[in-house]
Structure formats: C-alpha cells, structure tokens
C-alpha positions in Angstrom: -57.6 48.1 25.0 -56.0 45.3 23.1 -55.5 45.7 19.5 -55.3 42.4 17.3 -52.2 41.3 16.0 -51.8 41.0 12.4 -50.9 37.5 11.2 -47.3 38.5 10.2 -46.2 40.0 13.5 -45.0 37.8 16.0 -45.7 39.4 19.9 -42.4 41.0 20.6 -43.3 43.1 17.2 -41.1 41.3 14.6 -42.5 40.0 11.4 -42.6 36.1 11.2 -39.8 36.5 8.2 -37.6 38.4 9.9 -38.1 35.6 12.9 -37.2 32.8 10.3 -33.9 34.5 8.7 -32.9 35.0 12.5 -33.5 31.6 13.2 -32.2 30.1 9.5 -28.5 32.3 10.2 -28.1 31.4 13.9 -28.6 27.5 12.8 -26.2 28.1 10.0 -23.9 29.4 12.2 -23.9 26.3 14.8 -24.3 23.7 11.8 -21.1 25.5 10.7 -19.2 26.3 14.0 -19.8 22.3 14.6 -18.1 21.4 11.1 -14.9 23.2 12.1 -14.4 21.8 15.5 -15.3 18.1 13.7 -12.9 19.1 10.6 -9.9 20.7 13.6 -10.4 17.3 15.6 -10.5 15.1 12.7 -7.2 16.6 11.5 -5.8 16.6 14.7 -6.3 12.9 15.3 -4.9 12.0 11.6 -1.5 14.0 12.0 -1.0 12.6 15.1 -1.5 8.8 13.8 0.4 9.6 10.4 3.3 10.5 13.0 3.0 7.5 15.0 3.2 5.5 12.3 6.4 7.1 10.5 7.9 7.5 13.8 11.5 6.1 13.4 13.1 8.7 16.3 13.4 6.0 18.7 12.0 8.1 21.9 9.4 6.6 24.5 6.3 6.3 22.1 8.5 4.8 19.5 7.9 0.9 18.9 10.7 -1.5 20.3 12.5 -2.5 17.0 15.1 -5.1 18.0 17.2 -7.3 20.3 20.8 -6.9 19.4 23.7 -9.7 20.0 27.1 -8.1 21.1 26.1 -4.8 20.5 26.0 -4.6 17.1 27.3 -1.8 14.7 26.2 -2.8 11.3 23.0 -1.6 9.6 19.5 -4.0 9.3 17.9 -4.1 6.1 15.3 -1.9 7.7 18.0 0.4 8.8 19.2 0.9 5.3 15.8 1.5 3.7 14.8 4.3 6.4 16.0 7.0 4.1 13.5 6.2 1.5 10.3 7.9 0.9 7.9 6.7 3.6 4.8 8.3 1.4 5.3 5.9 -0.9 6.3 2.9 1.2 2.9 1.2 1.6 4.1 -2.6 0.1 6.2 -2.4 3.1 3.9 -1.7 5.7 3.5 -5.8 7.7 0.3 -7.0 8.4 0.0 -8.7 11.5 -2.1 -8.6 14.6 -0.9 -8.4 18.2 -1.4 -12.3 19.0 0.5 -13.2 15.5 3.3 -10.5 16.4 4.1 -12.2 19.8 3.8 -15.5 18.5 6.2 -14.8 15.9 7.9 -12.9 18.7 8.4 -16.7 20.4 10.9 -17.5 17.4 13.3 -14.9 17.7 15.5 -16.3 20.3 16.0 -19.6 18.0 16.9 -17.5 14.7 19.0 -15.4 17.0 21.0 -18.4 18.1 21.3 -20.3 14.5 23.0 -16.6 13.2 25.1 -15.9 16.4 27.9 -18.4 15.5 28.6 -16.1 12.1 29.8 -13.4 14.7 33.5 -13.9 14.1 34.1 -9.9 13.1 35.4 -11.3 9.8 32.8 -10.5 6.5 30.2 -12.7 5.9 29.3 -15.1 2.9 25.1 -15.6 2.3 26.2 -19.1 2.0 27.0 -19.0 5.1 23.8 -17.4 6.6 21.6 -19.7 4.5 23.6 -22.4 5.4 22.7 -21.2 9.4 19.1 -21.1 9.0 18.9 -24.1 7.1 20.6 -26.2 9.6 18.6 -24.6 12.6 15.4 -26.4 10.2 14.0 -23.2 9.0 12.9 -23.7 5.4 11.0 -20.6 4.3 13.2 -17.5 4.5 15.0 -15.0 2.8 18.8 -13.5 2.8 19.7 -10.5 0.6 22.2 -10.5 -2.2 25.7 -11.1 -2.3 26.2 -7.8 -3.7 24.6 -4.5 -2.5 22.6 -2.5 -4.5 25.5 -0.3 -5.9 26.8 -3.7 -6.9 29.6 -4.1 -4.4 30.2 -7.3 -2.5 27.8 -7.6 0.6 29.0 -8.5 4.1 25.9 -7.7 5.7 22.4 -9.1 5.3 19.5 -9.0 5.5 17.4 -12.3 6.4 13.7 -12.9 7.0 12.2 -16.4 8.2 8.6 -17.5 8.2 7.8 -18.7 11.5 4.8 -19.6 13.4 2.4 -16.1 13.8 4.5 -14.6 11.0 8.1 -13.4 10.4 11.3 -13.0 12.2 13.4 -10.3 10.0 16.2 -7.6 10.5 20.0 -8.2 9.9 23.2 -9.7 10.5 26.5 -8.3 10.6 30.5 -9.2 11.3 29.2 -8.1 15.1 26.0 -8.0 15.7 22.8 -9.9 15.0 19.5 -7.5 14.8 16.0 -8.9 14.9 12.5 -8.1 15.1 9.2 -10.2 15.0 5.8 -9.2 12.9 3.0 -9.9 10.2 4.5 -10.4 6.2 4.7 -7.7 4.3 1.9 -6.5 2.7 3.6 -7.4 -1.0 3.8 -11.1 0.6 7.2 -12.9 2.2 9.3 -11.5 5.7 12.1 -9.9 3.7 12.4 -6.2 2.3 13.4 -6.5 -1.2 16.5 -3.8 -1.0 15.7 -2.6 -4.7 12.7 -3.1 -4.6 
C-alpha cells in the first residue's frame, strides 16, 4: 500500500529545503569554480601582453628595431632611454597602425642615405645632421641637443623625421647610422625628448 507523500518531501525522502540548499551550494560552487578559471586566464593573457610590450631582450618574439650602417657602436636615443621606468613611459608609447608603420617604413632607406655621409668616425656637430636632412628635402624633423643631458657636448644624436605614414627615428653616430620606422608618439612629433 502506498502512503501519500507530504508536500515537503521530495520522492527519494529529502525535504524540498534541503533539495534547494543542495542545489543553491552546488550552483555557487560552479558560478565560483568558473570565476577563477575566467580571473587565472584573464591574468594569464595580461602578463603575457604586458611582457610583449616591454620586451626589449631582443630574442625571436622581440620586434625588429633597426637597420644599422657600418655596424654601428654608438647608442640610439631609444637605446639611451631603455633604462628608464617603462611603468611610467606611456607619452612614449607611438601610435601607428601596420599600413602607416610600413609606409613610413618606405622612407627609411632615403633618411639612411642623407645621414650616411656624416660617417667619417670623427664627432659630429647637429649642424651638421640638420644640415643632412635638410638638404635631402625633409622639413619636419627633430635632432637632439648639442649637449647631453649631463650637459656635456653631444656627438651622438638623436633625429626623428615626419615622413609619409609617420616617422623615421633612431640615431646617428661617428659609425653607425640606426633607424627604425612607426606612428608619432603619443605626446605628438617622431623624436623622444631625452629629458623629457
């Protein structure tokens, strides 16, 4: 004989409350075991780009950073500035897009060539770089200081040229010539300020 079943008794003999905390702690428990693995990933994913984007070691997932004349020994503005804080280097970040880069990319060849004759292993003047990029026809650029930032005379520079798609920027030395092509920088302009 079959006895009825009281209302708060489900058939396997468990009251319907009981039932509902089971089913309220085992859908906590997913809702929260699906956080972590969303919060582990999501972490994951930003560590890794923060790293690729502050990655300055050079090895195979580093970006290409210049086409060197003769080898060269001296520094690049961007060289110089890698011991900075890069936490706090956001104004520097460029802003470009991969058509502008490789259009900008186009022009390095010509600002390599006006700067290649100032190769002569003897210091350099900025006259003399400015007076290079001017008579190669370039009219927006920068060059850095005569004197460095501990006030000594320069005989390095840096240089940064608008050119079609963006900027050609990087350095020039008594031996070697060092370029690279991109967006501006996000303060405005192709050059670094070195104080800045």
């Amino acid at each position: 004989m079959n006895r009825p079943v009281p209302d708060d008794v489900t058939p396997v003999g468990r009251s319907r409350a009981a039932t509902w905390v089971g089913r309220v702690v085992v859908g906590l428990a997913a809702l929260v075991t699906v956080t972590l693995v969303v919060a582990v990933v999501g972490y994951v994913v930003l560590v890794d780009r923060w790293a690729d984007a502050y990655d300055t070691s050079g090895g195979p997932d580093a970006r290409p950073t210049s086409s060197s004349v003769t080898g060269s020994t001296g520094t690049s503005a961007e060289q110089e500035n890698q011991g900075l804080d890069s936490s706090n280097e956001a104004y520097r970040e460029r802003r470009g897009t991969p058509e502008s880069d490789a259009e900008a990319a186009l022009s390095v060849p010509v600002v390599e060539a006006a700067l290649t004759p100032l190769l002569t292993g003897e210091a350099l003047q900025r006259d003399e770089v400015v007076a290079a990029l001017t008579g190669a026809g370039f009219e927006t650029f920068g060059v850095t200081p005569e004197t460095t930032v501990h006030g000594d005379p320069a005989t390095s520079f840096g240089v940064g040229v608008s050119v079609p798609g963006g900027c050609v920027y990087g350095g020039v030395t008594p031996q070697g010539v060092t370029l690279d092509a991109g967006g501006p920088i996000a303060d405005g302009g192709c050059l670094e300020m070195p104080t800045h």
